[in-house]
Structure formats: structure tokens, C-alpha cells
ZADO-1210 file (C-alpha; in nm, 4 decimals, padded with zeros to 6 digits):
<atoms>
<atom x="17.6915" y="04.0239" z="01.5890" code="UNK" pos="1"/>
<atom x="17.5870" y="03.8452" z="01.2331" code="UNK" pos="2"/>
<atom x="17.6307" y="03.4824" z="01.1705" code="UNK" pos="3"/>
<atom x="17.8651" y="03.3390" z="00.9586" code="UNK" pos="4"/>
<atom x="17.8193" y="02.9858" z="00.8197" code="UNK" pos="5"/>
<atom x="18.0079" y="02.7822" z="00.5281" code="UNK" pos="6"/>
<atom x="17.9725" y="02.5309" z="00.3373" code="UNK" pos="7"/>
<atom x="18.2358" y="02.2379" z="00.3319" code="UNK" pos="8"/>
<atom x="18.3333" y="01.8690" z="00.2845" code="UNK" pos="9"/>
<atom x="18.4277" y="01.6203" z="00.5438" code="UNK" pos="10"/>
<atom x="18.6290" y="01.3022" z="00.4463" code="UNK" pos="11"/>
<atom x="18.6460" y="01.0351" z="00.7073" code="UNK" pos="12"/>
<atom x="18.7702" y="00.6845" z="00.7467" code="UNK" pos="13"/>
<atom x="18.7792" y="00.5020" z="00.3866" code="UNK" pos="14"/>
<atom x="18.7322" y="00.7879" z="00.1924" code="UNK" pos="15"/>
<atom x="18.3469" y="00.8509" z="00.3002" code="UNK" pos="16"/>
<atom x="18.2513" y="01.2126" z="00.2370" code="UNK" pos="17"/>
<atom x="17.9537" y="01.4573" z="00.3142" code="UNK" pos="18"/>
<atom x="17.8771" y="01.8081" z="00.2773" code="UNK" pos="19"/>
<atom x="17.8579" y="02.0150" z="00.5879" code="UNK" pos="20"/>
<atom x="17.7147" y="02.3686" z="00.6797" code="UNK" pos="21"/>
<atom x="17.9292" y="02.4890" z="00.9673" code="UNK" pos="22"/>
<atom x="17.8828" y="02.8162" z="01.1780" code="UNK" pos="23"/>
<atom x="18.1835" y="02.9775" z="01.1651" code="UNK" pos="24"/>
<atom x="18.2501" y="03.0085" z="01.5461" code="UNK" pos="25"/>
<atom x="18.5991" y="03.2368" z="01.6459" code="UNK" pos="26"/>
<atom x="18.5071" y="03.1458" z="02.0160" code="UNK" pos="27"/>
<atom x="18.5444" y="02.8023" z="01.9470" code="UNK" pos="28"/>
<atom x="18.8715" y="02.6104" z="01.9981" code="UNK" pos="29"/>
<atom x="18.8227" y="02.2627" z="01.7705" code="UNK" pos="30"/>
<atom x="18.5598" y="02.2025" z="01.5187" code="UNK" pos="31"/>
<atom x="18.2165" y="01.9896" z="01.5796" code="UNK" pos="32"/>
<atom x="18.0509" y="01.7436" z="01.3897" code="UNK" pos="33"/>
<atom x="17.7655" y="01.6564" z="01.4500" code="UNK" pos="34"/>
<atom x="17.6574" y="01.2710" z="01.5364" code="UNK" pos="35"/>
<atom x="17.4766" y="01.1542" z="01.2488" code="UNK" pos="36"/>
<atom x="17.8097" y="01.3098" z="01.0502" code="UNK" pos="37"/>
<atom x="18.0526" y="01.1354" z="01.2354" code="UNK" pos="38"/>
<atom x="17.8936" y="00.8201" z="01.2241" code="UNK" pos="39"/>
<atom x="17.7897" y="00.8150" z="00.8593" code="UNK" pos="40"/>
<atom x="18.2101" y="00.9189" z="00.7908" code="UNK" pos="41"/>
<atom x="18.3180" y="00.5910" z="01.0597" code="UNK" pos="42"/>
<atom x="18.5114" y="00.8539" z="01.2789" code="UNK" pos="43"/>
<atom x="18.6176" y="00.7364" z="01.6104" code="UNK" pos="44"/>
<atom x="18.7114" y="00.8864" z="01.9483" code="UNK" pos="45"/>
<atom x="19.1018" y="00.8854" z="01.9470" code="UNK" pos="46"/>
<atom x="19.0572" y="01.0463" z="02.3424" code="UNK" pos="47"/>
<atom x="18.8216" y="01.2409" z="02.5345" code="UNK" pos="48"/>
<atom x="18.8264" y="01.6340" z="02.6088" code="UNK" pos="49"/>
<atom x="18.6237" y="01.8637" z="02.8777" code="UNK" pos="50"/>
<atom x="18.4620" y="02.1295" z="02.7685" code="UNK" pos="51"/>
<atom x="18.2882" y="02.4514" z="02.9056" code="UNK" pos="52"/>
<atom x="17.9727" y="02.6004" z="02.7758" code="UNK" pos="53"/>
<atom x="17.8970" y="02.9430" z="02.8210" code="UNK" pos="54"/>
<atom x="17.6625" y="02.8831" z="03.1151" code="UNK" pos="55"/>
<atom x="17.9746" y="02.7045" z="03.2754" code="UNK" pos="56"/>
<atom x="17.8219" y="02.3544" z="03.2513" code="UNK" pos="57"/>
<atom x="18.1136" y="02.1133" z="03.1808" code="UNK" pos="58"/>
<atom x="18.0850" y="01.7912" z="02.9380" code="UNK" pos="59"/>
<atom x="18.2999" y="01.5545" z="02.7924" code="UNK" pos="60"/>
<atom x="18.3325" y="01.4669" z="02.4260" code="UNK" pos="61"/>
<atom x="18.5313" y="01.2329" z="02.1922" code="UNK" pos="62"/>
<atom x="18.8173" y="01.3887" z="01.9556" code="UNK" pos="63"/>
<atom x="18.8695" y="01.2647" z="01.6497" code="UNK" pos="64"/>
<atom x="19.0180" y="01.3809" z="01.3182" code="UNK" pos="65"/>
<atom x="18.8890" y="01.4370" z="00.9934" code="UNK" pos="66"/>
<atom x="19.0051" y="01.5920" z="00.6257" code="UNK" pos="67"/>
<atom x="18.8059" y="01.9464" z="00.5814" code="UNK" pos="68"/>
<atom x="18.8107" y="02.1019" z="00.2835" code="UNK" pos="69"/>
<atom x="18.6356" y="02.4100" z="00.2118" code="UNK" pos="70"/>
<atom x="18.6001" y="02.6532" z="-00.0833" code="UNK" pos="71"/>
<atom x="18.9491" y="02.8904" z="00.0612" code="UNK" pos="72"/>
<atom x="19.1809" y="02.5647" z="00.1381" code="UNK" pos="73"/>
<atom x="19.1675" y="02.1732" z="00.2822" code="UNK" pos="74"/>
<atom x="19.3633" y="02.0045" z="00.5418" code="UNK" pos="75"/>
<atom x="19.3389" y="01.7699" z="00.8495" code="UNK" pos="76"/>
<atom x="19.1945" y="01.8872" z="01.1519" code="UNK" pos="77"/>
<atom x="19.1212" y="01.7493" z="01.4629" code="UNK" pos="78"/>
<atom x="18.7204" y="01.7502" z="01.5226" code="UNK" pos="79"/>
<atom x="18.5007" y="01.7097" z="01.8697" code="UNK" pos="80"/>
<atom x="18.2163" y="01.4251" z="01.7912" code="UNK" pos="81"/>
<atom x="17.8664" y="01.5699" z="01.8804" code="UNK" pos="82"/>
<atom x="17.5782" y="01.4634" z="02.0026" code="UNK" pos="83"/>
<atom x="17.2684" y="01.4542" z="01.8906" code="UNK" pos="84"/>
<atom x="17.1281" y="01.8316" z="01.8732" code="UNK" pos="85"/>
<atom x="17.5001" y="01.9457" z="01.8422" code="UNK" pos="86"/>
<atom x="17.5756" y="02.1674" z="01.5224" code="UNK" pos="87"/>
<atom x="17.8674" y="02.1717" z="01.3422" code="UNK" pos="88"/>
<atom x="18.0983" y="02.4072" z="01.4050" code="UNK" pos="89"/>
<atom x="18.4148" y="02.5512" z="01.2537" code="UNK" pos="90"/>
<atom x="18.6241" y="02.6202" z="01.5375" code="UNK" pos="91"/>
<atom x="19.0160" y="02.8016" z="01.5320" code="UNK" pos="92"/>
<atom x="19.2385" y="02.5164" z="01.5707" code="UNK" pos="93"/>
<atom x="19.1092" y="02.4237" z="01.2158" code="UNK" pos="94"/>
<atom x="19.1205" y="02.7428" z="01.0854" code="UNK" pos="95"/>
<atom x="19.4578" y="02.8272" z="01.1793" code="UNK" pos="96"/>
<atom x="19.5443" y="02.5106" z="01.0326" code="UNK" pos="97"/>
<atom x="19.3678" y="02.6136" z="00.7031" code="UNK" pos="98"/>
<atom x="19.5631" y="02.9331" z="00.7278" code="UNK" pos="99"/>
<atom x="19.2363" y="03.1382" z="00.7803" code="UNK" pos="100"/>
<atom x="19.1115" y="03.4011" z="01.0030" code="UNK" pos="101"/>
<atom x="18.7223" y="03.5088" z="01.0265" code="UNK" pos="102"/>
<atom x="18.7528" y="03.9038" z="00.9100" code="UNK" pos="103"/>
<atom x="18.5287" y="04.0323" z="01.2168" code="UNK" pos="104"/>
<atom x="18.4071" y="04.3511" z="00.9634" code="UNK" pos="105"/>
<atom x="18.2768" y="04.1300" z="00.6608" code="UNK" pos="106"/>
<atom x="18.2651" y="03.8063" z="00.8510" code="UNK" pos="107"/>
<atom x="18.4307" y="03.6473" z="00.5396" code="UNK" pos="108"/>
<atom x="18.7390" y="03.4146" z="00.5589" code="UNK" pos="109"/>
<atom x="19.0223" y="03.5536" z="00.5010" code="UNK" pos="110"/>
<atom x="19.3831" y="03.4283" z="00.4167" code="UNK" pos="111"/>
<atom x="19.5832" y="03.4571" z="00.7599" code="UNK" pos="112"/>
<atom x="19.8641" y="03.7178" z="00.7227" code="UNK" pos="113"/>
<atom x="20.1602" y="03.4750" z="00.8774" code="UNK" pos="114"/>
<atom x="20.4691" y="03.6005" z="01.0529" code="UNK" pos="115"/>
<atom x="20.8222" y="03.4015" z="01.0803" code="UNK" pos="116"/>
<atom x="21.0630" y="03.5429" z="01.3370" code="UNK" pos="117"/>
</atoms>
């Protein structure tokens, strides 16, 4: 399985911005940020979540939200807040929001093909 990382801009509280590389994870639920990105944008826990890793170990993070924008759309998505030696991720929850899938062939995004019934 390749990699598939992209490039994008967070906007927190008060308009701060950065640049982010995120690895385009379709296993992951919400977005990460790492802590030195949170921070530097002023985010703030809102509440806590569990998570899972792989290896079943279970830890606790903040979730925040953020504005993402990235080269195939922008909106607001909620975000975990990492710790140091987390990497950012781009999880489905923003994704779906961003009405994207990751194309599992090309791993490319891809506009989400969206059914109303």
C-alpha cells in the first residue's frame, strides 16, 4: 500500500494560518494536528475523545475544530490535538465533509459521487 500525503492550510482562532503536510489516512476517523500546529493556530480542546491504536492501546485526546482548506475544496472540520511526535493526519470525517474520497487505485482525491434518496 503507497502513501498518500497533501498539502493544505489550517486557519485557527483569529485568523492564524499554517501550511500542513497531512497523510492522507482512510482508516482514520477525524483529522490530527499536530501540537506545535495547534498551539501556534490558539486551538483549544472543546471535549475529550478515546481512541484505539492499532496495537489496541487506548488514549485520550482533545477535539477541537479548525478551517481546512486544501487544493480540491475548504471547510470546517473537527480536528484531534496531537502530541508531540503525532503527525498530521487527514482523517474521513473531514473528507466527507470536503466532499472527497481517497481513489484507492491512484491514491488521488477524488470528488465524492453523492446520492439523495
Amino acid at each position: 500500500m503507497g502513501l498518500t500525503h497533501i498539502q493544505g492550510t489550517v486557519t485557527g482562532n483569529k485568523g492564524k494560518q499554517t501550511t500542513v503536510k497531512f497523510l492522507v489516512d482512510s482508516g482514520a476517523i477525524y483529522s490530527l494536528l499536530p501540537e506545535k500546529t495547534w498551539k501556534e493556530l490558539g486551538l483549544k480542546a472543546k471535549r475529550t475523545m478515546d481512541f484505539t491504536l492499532a496495537d489496541g492501546t487506548v488514549i485520550e485526546r482533545g477535539i477541537s475544530e479548525c478551517h481546512i482548506a486544501l487544493p480540491q475544496g475548504e471547510g470546517h472540520s473537527p480536528v484531534i490535538l496531537g502530541e508531540a511526535g503525532d503527525e498530521a493526519l487527514l482523517g474521513v470525517v473531514t473528507l466527507e465533509i470536503l466532499g472527497l474520497v481517497l481513489n484507492p487505485f491512484n491514491r488521488r482525491l477524488q470528488p465524492m459521487r453523492a446520492m439523495l434518496a
